[in-house]
N, C-alpha and C positions, 0 to 999 in steps of 0.2 A: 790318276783316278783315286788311288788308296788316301791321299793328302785329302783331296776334297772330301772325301768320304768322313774323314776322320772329323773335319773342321764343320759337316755341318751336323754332326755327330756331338761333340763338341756344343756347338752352337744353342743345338737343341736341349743339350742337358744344362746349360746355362739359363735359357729361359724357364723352361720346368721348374729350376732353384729359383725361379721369381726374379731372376737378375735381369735389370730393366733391359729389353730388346734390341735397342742404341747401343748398349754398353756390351752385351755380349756380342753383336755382328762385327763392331769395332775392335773388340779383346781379341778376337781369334782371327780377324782378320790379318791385323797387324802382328797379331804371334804366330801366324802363319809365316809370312811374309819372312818373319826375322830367321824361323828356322829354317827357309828355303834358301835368303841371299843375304841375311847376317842384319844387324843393326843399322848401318850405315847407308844402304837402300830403304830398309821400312822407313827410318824417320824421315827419309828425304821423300817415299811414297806418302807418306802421313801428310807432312806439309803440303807435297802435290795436291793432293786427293780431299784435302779439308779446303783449299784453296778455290780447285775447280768445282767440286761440287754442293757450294755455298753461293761461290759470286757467278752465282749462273745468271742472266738477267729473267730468263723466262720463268723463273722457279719466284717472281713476283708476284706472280698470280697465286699461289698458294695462302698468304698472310692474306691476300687481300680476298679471294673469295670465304675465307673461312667466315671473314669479319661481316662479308655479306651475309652468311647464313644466319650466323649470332644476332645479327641486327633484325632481320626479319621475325625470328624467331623469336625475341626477345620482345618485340614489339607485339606479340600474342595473335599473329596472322596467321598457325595453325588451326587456332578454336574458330576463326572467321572461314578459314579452307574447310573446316570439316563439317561448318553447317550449313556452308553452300553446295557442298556434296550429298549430305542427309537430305536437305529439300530436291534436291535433282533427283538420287535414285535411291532414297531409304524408304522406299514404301513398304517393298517385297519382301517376303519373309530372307533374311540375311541380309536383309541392302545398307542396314549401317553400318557392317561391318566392308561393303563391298564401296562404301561410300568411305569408308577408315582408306581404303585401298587407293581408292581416287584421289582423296587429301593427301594420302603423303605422297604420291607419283607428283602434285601439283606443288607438294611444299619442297619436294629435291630440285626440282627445277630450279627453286632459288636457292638453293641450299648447300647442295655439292657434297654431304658428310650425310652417312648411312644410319651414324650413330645418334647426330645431331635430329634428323628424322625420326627414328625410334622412337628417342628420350621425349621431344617435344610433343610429337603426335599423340604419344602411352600416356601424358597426362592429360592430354584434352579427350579421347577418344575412349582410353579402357574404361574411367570413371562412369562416363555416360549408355554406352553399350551395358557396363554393367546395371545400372540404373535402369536399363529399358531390360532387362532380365536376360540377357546373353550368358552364353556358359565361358568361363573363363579362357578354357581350349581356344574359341573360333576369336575372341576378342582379344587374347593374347599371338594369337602367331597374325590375326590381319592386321595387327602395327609391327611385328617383328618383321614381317617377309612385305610388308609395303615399306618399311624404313627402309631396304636393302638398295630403295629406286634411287636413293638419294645419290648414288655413286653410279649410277648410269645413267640417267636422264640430265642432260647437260645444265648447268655447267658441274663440272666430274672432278672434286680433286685427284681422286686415282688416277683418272686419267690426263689430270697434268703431270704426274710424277711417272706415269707411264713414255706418254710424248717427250717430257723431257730423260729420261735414261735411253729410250730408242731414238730421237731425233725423225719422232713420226710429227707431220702436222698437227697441232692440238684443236685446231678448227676443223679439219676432217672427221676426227676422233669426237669430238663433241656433236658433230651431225652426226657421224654415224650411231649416236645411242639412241637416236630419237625412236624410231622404229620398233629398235628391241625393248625398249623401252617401254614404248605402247602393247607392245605383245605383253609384256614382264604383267599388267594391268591388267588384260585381258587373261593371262592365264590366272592369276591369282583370284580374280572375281568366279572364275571356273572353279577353282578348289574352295574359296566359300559354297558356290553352291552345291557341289560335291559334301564337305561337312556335313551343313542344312541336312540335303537329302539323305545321307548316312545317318546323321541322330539329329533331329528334329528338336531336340530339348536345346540346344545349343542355339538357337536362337527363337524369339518371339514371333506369333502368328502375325499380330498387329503390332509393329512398334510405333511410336508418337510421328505424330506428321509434323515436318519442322516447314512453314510454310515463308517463302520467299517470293515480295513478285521481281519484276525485270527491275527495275531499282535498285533495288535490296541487293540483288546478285550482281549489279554492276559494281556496285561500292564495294562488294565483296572481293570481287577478281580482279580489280582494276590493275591493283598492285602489283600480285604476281605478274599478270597479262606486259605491265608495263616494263617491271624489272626484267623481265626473261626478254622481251623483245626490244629493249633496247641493247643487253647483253651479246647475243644471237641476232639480231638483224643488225645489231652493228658488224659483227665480225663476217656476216656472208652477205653483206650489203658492199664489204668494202669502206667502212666510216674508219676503223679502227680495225688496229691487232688484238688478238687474245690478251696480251698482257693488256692491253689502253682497256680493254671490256673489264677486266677485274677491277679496275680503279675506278670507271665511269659506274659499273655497278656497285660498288662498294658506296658509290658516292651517294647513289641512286638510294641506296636503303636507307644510308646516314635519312636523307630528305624526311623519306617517309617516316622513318624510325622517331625523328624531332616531330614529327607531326602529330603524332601519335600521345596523345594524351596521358596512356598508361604509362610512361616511361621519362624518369627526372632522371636529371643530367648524372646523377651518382650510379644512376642502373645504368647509362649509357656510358660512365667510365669505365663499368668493371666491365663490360659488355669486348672494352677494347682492351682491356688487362686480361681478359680471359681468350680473348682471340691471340693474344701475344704468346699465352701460355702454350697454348694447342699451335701455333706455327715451330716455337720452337723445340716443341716435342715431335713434331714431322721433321722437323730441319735434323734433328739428331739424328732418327732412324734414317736420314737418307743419307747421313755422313756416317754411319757404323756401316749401314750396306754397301756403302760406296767401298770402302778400305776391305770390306769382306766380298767383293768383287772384284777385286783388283786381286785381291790374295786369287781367286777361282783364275782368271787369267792368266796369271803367271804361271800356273801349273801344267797350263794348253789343255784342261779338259776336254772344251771347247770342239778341237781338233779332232781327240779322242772319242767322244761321242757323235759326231756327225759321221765318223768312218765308220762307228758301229752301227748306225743310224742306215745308213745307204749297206752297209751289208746284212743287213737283219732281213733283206726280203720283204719286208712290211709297206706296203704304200703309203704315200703323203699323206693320207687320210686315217691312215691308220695309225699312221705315228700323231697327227695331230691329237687320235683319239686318246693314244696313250700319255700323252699331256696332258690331258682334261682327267684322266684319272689320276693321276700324282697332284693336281692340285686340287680334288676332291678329299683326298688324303691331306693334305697339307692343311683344308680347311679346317680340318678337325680340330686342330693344334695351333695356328696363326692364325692373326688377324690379318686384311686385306692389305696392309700398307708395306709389312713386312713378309708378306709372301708373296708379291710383284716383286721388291728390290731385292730378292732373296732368288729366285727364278730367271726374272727376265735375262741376268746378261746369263745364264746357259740354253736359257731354254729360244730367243730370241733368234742368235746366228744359224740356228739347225734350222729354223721357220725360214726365216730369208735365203740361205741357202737351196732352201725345197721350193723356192718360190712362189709363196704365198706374199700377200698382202698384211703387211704390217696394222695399217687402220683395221682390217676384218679380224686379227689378232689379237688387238688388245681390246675389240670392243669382247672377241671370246674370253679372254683372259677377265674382262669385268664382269661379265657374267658368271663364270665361275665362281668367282671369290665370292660373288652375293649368295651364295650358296652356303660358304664356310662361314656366312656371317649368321645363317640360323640353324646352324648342324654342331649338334655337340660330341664331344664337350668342351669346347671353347667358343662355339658361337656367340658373339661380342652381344647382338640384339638381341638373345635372349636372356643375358645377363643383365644388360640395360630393362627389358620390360621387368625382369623380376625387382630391379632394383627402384623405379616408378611405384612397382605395388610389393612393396613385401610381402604381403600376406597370401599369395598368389604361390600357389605350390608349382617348383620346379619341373614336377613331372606333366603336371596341367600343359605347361606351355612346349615343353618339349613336344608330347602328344599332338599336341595341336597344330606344330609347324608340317609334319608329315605328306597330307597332302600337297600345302605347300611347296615343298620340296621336289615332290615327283614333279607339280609343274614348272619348278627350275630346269628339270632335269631333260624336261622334254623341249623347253626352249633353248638349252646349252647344244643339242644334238640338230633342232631346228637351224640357229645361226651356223652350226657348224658347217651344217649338212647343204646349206643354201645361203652364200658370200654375199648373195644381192642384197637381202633383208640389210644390212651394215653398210654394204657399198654403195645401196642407189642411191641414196641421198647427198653425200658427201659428193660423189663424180658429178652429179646433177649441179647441184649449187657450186661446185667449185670448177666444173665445164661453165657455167651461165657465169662464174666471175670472171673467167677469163675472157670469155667470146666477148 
């Protein structure tokens, strides 16, 4: 226990010094290892461990949904998602901000990256909310805490890098977000009108009516409609795997993306240079975490904690709970990719062991994280929207996510407290694949 202690002690003072996240989980990992079983084991673990957790086949889906997201997004289909949201429910006093909330739950769908939703959405949405006279508070945290959908509403890259370190189905785990997903929507439209009603300045009586008939709105949603249901009803139809869905998707955007008028071949090179970038900045964190879980194993923590676990007296439920507050903790300080691969292999075996269900785990584990993604002082999305609008004061947006937040808070305890919300879907579709 004192080792581990030390290492993610270590770990943490490493990143604090700015020192890239990949490179400290891998430094201490591997310098763990060497002080526990000497040089000759780490590098032959090193090789292992860069070996297995690269040539993974299912870790294909990564590069290629990233590339889906870049392409949609790049093709300017947020500013089309957010005014086919403003015409549907921006009437009401707050409804553009509760139609911002719509948009990006619609734009993660195709997206898969939390951050990539923020960034896109905070330029199509803050500018215009601000322009219809919005206070920056309620127009700042409804792109920050609607970006969060981006990583739970399928397809998820967390949660392929979740599936793949547990060896949970990634098609159960992609059904299971839908739900919470839709709840995640419905609570955050609550804390807009929560805001509203607390300070009334923070949005307009009358904002502008963006008027659309059935036409308009077809051409609008086609896209997403098509790219999400060929992705997802390919994979619970039976057409294809998860991995065959990232490539068929990816392909899917390419189409649309060339179709797309706004977009010459030179935006769509860098579009796939910049998707290269972002895979192989996830391929390194997940090869430092690998090497700095491998260090955690050797040491049998593991072991250690599950006997301290069943003798503490605490119930299954209550230790789950005590989970959800360490990575509330956690949020504060990491971002979502490296506080799964930093957790999961300890905190993983104690859950299976207690026998819970691993899909109803890490859709909790997603929901958490989206937490730490607008909680400071490291939440990612609220660094993203300041960095959209610089001139947007820090405390503004902070303030703002608050309500937000409680209604994370009460959806993290909801999934917890109630397995079905996660699991009816996935048993359901994946009973009807079989029979």
């Amino acid at each position: 226990m004192l080792a581990v202690t030390l290492g993610f002690l270590v770990a943490f003072a490493l990143i604090f010094m700015q020192v890239p996240i990949a490179t400290a989980l891998g430094l201490v990992g591997f310098g763990g290892v060497v002080l526990l079983n000497g040089w000759t084991p780490a590098l032959s673990m090193a090789a292992t461990i860069t070996r297995d957790s690269t040539l993974v086949y299912t870790l294909i889906v990564l590069p290629l949904f990233v590339l889906m997201g870049n392409l949609v997004a790049g093709a300017g289909i947020s500013g089309d998602l957010f005014r086919a949201a403003q015409a549907l429910i921006g009437r009401r006093r707050g409804g553009v901000a509760m139609a911002t909330v719509a948009a990006c739950g619609a734009f993660g769908a195709i997206c898969g990256s939390s951050v990539a939703t923020a960034a896109t959405m905070g330029k199509v949405a803050i500018p215009e909310m601000r322009r219809l006279g919005y206070g920056d508070r309620l127009a700042s945290a409804a792109v920050a805490a609607g970006g969060t959908l981006g990583i739970l509403i399928p397809p998820s890259v967390i949660m392929v890098v979740y599936g793949v370190a547990t060896q949970t189905h990634i098609g159960k785990l992609f059904a299971a977000g839908i739900v919470p997903g839709l709840i995640a929507v419905i609570g955050y439209m609550l804390a807009v009108r929560w805001t509203v009603w607390r300070d009334p300045s923070q949005a307009p009586v009358d904002a502008e009516r963006v008027r659309m008939d059935g036409g308009a709105l077809l051409r609008t949603l086609w896209p997403v409609a098509a790219i999400f249901g060929i992705v997802m009803g390919g994979i619970y139809g039976g057409f294809f795997t998860s991995v065959e869905a990232s490539g068929i998707g990816a392909a899917a955007a390419l189409v649309f993306a060339l179709t797309r008028h706004n977009l010459s071949l030179a935006q769509i090179g860098e579009i796939f240079a910049d998707s290269a970038r972002t895979s192989a900045m996830m391929f390194a964190i997940i090869l430092g975490a690998a090497l700095f879980g491998e260090f955690v194993n050797i040491t049998g923590v593991h072991q250690g904690l599950l006997a301290m676990v069943q003798g503490s007296g605490l119930s299954p439920f209550g230790i789950i709970l005590a989970m959800i507050a360490v990575y509330l903790v956690l949020g504060c300080v990491l971002e979502s990719l490296s506080m799964i691969l930093l957790t999961v292999p300890i905190f993983f075996p104690i859950v299976t062991a207690l026998g819970f269900d691993p899909v109803w785990f890490g859709i909790l584990i997603v929901v958490v994280v989206e937490i730490g993604l607008i909680t400071p002082p490291i939440g990612v999305n609220l660094f993203v929207i300041r960095s959209v609008t610089p001139d947007m004061p820090m405390g503004a947006i902070v303030r703002g996510v608050v309500p937000f937040i409680v209604a994370d808070l009460t959806r993290v305890l909801l999934i917890a407290g109630v397995p079905a919300l996660s699991l009816w879907l996935p048993n359901l579709l994946f009973k009807s694949a079989a029979g």
